[in-house]
N, C-alpha and C positions, 0 to 999 in steps of 0.2 A: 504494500500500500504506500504511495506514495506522498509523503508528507504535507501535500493541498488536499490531499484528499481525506487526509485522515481530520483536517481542520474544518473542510466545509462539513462533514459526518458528526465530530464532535461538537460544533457549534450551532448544529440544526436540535443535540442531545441537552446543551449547556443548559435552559430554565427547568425540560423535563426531569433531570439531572440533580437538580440545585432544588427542586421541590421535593422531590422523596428523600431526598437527604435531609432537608428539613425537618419531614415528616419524624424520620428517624431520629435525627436530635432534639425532637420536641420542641420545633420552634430557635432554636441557638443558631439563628444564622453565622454568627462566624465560625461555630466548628462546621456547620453544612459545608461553606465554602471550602475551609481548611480541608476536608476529605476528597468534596470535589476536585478541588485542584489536585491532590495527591493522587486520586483515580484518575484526573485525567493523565496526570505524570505515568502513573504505571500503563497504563492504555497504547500511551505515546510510545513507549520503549518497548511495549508488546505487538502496536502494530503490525511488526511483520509476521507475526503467528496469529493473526484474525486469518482464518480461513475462507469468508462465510457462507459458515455450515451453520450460523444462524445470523437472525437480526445485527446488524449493528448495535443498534439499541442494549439489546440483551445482553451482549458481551459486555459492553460498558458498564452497565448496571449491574451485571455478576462482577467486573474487577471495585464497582463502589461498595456493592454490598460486603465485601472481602476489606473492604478498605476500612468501612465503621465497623465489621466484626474484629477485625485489628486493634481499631480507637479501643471499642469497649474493654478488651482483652488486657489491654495496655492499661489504660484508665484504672483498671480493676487492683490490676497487681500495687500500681502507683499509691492508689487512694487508699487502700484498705487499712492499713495502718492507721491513718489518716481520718478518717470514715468512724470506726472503732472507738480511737480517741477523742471525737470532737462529737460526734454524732450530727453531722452536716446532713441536713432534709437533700435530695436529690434534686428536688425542685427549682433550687437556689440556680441555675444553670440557664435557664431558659430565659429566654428572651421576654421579657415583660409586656413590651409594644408589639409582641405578635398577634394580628386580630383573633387568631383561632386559639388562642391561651390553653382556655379551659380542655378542648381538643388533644392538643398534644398534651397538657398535665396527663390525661387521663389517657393517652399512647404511651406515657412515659414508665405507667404501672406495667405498663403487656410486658410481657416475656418477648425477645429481640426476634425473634423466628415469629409471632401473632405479628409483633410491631414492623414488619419489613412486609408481609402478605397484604396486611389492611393497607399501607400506603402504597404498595406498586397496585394492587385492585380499584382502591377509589379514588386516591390522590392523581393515582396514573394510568388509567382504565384498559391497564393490560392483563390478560387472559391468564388463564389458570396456566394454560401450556408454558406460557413465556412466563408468568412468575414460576412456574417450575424450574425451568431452565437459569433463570436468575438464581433462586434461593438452594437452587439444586438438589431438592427432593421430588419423590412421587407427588403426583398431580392429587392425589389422595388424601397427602397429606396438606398442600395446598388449601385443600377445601377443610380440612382439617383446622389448621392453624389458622382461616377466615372464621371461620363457625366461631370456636373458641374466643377468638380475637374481638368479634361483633356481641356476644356476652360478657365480654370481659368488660369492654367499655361503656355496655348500657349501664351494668353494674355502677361503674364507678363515676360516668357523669350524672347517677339519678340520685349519688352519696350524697 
């Protein structure tokens, strides 16, 4: 792929991109961006092993989704000491002047596999097949982790 190409592709992906990651970091647009740019970093170096043998799209969004499963991973190890000691609300993170606040507070409870289904489904109104292919489980499970996901948060936004 040659590197105009891979810019006109990622920059047609850049808002679709920049909103599920959103979603993901409940609203904290500066980590959204800070991942997005880091997925698109890895994207860029990976260009030459896009095959595609799927969407554009998809593969980008499987290298972002890998990108905040990383963040989290990392975060986790960082913080917990940290977390432990202070008992810091999770909440504190999110972006205040986000309109949809209440929304992602209550994405921010789901477990990271609900919270990545419900935003590529309704944030991103891509298919069972392609968020498979993104999150990279069965299509089963897909429906799975929406199911669960869409109870999880009636629960918590009728708290």
């Amino acid at each position: 792929m040659t590197q105009e190409r891979f810019i006109d592709l990622a920059r047609a992906e850049q808002e679709p991109l920049r909103r599920f990651l959103l979603a993901l970091c409940s609203g904290n647009a500066a980590l959204a961006d800070d991942i997005a740019q880091d997925a698109l970093v890895r994207a860029y170096v990976a260009s030459g092993s896009f095959l595609g043998l799927s969407k554009f799209s998809t593969w980008l969004f499987r290298i972002a989704y890998n990108c905040y499963i990383d963040h989290c991973r990392k975060s986790r190890l960082e913080e917990a000491p940290v977390e432990a000691a202070l008992a810091v609300p999770a909440d504190d993170t999110s972006d205040a002047s986000f309109r949809y606040q209440q929304l992602y507070q209550a994405m921010d409870r789901l477990p990271e596999k609900e919270k990545a289904a419900i935003a590529l489904f309704y944030f991103e109104d891509r298919s069972i097949k392609e968020i498979s292919s993104i999150l990279g489980m069965p299509s089963g499970t897909v429906k799975y982790h929406l199911s669960m996901g869409r109870n999880h948060l009636k629960q918590y936004i009728q708290l």
